[in-house]
C-alpha positions in Angstrom: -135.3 50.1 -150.2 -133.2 53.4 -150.9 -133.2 56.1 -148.1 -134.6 58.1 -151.3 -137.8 55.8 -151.3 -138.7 56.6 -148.1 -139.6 60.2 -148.1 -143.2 61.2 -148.2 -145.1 62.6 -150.5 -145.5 66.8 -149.6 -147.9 67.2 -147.5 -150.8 69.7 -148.4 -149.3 72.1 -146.1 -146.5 72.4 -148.1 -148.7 73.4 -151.5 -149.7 76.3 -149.7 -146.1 77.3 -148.3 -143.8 76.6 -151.3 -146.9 77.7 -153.9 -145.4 77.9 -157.3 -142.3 76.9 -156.0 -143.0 73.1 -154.7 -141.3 71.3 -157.6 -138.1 73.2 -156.7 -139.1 72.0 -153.4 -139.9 68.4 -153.9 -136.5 68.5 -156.0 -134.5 69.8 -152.5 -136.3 67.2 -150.3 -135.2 64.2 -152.9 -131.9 65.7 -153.0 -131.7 65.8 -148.9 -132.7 62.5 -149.0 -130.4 60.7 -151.0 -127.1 62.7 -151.5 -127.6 64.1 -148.3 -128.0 61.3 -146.3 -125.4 59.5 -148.7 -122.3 62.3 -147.8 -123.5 61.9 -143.7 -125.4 65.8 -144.6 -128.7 64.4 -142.4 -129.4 61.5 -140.6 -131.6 58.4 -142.4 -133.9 58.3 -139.7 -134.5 62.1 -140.7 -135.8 60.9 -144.1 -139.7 60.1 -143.0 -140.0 63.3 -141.4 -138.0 66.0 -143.9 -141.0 68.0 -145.0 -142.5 68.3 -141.8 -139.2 68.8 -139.0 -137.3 70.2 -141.7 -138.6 72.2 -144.9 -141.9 73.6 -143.5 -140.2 74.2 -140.5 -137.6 76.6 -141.9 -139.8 77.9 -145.1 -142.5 79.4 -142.3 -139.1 81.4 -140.9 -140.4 83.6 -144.1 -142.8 85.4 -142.1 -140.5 87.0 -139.6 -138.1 88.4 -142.6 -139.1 91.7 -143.8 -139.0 92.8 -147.7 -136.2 92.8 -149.9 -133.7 92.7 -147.4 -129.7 90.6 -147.7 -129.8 87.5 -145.3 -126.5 85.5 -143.9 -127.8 82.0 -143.0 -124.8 80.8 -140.5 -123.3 77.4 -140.5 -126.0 76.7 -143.3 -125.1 73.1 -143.5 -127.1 71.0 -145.4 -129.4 74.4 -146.4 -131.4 74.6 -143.8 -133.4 77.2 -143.2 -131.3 79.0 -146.2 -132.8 76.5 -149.2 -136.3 77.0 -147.8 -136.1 80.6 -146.9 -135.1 81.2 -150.9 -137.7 79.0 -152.5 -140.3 80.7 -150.8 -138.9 84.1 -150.9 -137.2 85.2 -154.6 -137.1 88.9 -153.0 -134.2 88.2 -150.7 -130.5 88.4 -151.3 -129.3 85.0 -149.4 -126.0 84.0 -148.6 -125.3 80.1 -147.5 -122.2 80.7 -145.1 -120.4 77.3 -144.3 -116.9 76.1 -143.2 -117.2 72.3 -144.5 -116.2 71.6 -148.3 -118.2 68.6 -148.6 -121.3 70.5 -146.9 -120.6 73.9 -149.4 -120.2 71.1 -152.3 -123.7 70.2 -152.0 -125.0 73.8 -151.8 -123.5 74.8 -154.8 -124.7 72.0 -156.5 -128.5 72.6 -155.2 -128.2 76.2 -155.5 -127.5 75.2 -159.3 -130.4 72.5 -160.1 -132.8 74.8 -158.4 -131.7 77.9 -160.4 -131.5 80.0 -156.9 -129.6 83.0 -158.8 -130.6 85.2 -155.8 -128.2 82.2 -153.4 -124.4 82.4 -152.8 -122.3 80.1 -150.9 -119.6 81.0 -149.4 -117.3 78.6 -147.4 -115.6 79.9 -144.1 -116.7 80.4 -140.5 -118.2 83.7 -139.2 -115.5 85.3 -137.4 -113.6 84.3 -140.7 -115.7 86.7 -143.0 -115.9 89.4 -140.4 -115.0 92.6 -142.5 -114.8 90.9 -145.9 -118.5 89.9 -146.2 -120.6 92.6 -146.4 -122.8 92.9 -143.7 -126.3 92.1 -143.8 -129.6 93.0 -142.7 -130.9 89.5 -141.6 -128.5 86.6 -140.2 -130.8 83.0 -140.0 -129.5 80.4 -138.1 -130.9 77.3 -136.9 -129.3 74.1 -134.3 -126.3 75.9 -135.0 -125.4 76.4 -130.9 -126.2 77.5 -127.8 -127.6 81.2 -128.3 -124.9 82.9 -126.7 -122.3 81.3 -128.6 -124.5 81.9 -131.6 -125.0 85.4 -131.4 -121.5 85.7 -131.3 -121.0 84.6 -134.4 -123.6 85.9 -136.2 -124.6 89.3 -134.7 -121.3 90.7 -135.8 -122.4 90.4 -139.4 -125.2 92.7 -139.4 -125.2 95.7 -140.3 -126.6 98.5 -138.0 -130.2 97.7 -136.6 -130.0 94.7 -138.4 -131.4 91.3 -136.5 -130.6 87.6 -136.0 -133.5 85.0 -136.6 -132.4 81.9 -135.2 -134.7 79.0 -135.1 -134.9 77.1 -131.8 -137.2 74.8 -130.1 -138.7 74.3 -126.5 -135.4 75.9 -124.7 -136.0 79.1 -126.4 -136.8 81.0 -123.4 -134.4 79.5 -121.1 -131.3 80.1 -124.0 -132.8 83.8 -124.2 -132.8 84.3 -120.6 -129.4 83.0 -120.0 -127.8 85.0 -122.7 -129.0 88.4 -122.2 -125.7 89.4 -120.8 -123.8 88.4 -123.7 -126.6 89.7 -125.9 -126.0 93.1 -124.0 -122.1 93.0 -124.5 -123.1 92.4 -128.8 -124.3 95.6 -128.6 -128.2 93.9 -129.0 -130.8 96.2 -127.9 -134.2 94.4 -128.3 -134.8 91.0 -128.3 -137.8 88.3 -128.4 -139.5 85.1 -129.0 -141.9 84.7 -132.6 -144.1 81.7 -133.2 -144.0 81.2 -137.3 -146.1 79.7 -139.5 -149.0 79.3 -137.1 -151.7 77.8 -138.7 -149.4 76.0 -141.7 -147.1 74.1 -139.3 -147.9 72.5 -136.4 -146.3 73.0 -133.8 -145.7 76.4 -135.0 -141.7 77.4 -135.1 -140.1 78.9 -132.4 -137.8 82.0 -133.0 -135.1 83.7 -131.0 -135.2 87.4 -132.4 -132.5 89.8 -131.5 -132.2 92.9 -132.9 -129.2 95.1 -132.7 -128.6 98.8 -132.6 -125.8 101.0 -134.3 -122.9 99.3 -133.1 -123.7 95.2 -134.2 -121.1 93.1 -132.5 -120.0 96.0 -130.0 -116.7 98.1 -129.4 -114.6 95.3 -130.0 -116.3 93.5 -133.3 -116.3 97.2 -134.8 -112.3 97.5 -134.4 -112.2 93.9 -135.9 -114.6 95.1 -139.4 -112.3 97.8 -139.6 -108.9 96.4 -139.7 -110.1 93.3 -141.9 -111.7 96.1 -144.3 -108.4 97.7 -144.3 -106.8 94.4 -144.9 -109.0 93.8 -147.7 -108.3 97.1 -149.3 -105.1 96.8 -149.0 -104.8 93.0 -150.7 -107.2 95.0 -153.9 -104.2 97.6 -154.3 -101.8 95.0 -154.6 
């Protein structure tokens, strides 16, 4: 039996998430579950339990992103929450941000059979893109790292009063509490814990919202947009 053959059927739950959009997302979960398990993207033991650990886990991360807004999912990986977040939400401007090849090779190549036109990928790290990527009013993460780390990497990409979303599970609080210094130092000046998709998922997602002021990244990540800006201008005139 192929890894393929095991997945589940979509739950109900996953009619009323994905709507008009669940053959894109049947399509995503047969691709996870054989290419992706195939190039070492997710785990076979992952396969049973892709629609309900993985999709409509991430897809539910819709609720907490506002309207029309440009998101930078962070060390996207195998898509996740990026793929979900798009199918359910055509509004947003998504970027896919990974440093692997073979891990940005299979994004492009189910950004193209799912016709996501509103999806880049892009391959590098975050501290790579600093200044060269335009910053961005959402940045999603999820089992990326520890928070700290995390919002090192991705609160430097917002723009101002922009806000990470990053998707954690039951050492939410604990992460949250031991990173409020470095949150401080990021120049974040709100931050908070969201249960998504209550009532569609169970248990509910948990989500590490931080929320950043005029000055994302702080003193020192505003020097570094600036001089890769000017290094980027300057490789344009050349």
């Amino acid at each position: 039996m192929t890894e393929a053959a095991e997945l589940p059927p979509a739950p109900k739950a996953a009619e009323v998430i994905f709507g008009g959009r669940l053959p894109e997302a049947v399509r995503y979960a047969e691709l996870l579950a054989d290419a992706g398990v195939r190039r070492g993207l997710i785990g076979p033991r992952e396969v049973p339990r892709l629609w309900e650990r993985h999709l409509l886990n991430c897809a539910v991360l819709s609720e907490a992103v506002p309207e029309g807004v440009s998101v930078c999912d962070v060390g996207s990986g195998a898509g996740l929450p990026g793929i979900p977040l798009a199918l359910v939400r055509p509004d947003l401007r998504i970027t896919l941000l990974e440093p692997l090849l073979r891990r940005t090779t299979f994004l492009e190549e189910v950004v193209e059979l799912l016709g996501l036109e509103h999806v880049t990928v892009v391959r590098g790290r975050a501290e790579e893109v600093l200044g060269t990527l335009p910053p961005v009013h959402v940045v999603t993460a999820r089992a990326v790292a520890p928070l700290d780390r995390l919002a090192g990497w991705g609160v430097p990409l917002l723009r101002p009063y922009g806000e990470m979303l990053a998707l954690k599970g039951d050492t939410a609080e604990e992460e949250l509490r031991g990173a409020r210094a470095a949150l401080s130092k990021l120049g974040v000046v709100e931050s908070s814990i969201l249960h998504v998709g209550e009532g569609a998922v169970d248990p509910p997602s948990t989500v590490v919202r931080v929320e950043v002021g005029e000055s994302p990244g702080g003193v020192r990540f505003a020097a570094k947009r600036a001089k890769a800006a000017r290094a980027g201008r300057a490789r344009r005139r050349r």
